[in-house]
VOTOR-36587 format. One line per 4 residues: number of its first residue (from 1); their letters; for each residue x, y, z of N, C-alpha, C. Coordinates in Angstrom, 1 decimal. Example, Ala and Ser with C-alpha at 12.3 -4.5 7.8 and 13.67 -1.06 7.14 Angstrom:
1 = as = 13.2/-5.7/7.8/12.3/-4.5/7.8/13.2/-3.3/7.8; 12.8/-2.2/7.1/13.7/-1.1/7.1/12.9/0.0/7.9
***
This chain:
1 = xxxx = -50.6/3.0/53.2/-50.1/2.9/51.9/-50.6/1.8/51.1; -51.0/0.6/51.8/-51.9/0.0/51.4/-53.2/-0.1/50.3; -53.5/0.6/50.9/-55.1/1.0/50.5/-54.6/1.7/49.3; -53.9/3.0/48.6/-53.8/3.7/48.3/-53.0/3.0/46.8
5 = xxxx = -52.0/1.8/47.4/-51.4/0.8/46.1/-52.8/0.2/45.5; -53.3/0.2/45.8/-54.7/-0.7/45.2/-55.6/-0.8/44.6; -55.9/1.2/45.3/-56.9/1.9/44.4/-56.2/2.3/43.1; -54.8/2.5/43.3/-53.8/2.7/41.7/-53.8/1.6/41.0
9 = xxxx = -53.9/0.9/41.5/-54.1/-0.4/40.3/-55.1/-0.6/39.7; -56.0/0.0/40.1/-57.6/0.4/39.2/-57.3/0.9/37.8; -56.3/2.3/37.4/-55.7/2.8/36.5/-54.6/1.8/35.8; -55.0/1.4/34.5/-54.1/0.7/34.0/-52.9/1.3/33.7
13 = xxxx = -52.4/2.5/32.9/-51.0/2.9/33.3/-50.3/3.1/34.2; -51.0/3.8/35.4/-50.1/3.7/36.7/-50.1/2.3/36.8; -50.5/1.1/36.5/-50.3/-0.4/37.1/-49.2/-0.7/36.3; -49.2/0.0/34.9/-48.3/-0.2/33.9/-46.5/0.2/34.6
17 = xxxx = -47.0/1.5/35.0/-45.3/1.8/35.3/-45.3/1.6/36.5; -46.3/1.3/37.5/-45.8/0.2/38.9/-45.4/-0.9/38.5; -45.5/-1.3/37.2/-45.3/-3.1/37.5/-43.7/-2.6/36.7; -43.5/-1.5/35.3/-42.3/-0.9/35.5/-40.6/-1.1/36.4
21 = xxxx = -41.6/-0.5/37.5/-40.8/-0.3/38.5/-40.3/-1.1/39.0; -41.6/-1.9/39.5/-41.2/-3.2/40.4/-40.1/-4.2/39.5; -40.4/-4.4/37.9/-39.9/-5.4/37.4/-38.1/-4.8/37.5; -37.8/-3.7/37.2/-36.6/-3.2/37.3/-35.7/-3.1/39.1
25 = xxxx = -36.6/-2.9/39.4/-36.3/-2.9/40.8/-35.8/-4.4/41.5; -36.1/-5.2/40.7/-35.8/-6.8/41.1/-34.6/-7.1/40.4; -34.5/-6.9/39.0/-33.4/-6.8/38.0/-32.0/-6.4/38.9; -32.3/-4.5/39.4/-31.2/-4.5/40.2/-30.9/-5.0/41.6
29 = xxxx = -31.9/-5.5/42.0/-31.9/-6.1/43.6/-30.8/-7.7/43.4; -30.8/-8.6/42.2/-30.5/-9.0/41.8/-28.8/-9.5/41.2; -29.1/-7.8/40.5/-27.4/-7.7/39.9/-26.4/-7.2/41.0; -27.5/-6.6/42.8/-26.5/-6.4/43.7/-26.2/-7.0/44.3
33 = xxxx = -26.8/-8.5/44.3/-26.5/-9.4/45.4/-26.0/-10.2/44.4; -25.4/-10.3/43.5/-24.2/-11.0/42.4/-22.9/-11.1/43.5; -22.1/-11.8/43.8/-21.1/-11.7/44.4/-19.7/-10.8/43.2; -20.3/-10.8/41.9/-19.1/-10.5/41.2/-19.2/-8.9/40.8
37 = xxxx = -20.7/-8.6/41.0/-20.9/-6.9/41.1/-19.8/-6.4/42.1; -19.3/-5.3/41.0/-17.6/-4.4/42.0/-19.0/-3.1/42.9; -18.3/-3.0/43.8/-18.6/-2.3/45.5/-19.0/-0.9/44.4; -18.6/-0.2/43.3/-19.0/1.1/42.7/-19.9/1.0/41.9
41 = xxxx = -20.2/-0.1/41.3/-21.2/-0.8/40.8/-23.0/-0.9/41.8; -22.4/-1.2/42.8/-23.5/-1.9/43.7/-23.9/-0.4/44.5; -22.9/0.7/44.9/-23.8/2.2/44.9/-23.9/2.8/43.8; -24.3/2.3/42.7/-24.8/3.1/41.6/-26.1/2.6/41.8
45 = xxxx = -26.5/1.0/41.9/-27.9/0.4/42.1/-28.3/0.6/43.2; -28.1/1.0/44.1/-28.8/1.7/45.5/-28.9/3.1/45.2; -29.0/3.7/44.7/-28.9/5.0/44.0/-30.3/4.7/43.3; -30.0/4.0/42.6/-31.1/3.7/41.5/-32.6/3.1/42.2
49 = xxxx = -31.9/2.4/43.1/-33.2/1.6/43.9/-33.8/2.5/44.5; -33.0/3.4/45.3/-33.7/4.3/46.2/-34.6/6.0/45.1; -34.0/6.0/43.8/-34.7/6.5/42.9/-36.3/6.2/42.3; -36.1/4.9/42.1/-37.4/4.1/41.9/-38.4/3.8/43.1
53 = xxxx = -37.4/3.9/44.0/-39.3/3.8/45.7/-39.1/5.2/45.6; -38.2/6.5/45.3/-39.2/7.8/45.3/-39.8/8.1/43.8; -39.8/7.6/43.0/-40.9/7.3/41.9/-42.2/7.0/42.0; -41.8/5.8/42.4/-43.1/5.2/43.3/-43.8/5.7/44.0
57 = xxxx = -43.3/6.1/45.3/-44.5/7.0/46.3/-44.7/7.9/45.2; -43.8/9.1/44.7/-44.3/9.7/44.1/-46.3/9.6/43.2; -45.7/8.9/42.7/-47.2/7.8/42.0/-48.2/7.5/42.8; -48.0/7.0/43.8/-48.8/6.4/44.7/-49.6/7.7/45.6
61 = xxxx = -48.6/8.9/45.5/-49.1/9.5/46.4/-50.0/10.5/45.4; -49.8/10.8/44.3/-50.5/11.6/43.2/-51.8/10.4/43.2; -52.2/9.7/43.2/-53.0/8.8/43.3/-54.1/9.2/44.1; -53.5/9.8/45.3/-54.3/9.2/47.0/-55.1/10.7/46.4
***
């Protein structure tokens, strides 16, 4: 998977909506480890997180 993130970052819009991803992906990694995020809150963002890594491969793998 390595190899494959790398050669996509040759293409500037896939780097564009990888870095997308990544930046939002931190946003919610963030607002889930808030202690004050309520428990229905925090499976909406693992929903979301796990949406964005199959985005991702997605991308990564249309790439390879």
């Amino acid at each position: 998977m390595k190899h494959i993130a790398w050669g996509a970052l040759d293409d500037a819009a896939i780097q564009s909506t990888l870095l997308s991803i990544a930046i939002l992906h931190v946003k919610l990694a963030l607002e889930h480890s808030n202690m004050t995020s309520l428990p229905c809150r925090k499976e909406v963002i693992r929903a979301e997180i796990q949406r964005l890594r199959m985005e991702r491969d997605r991308i990564l793998e249309r790439k390879a």
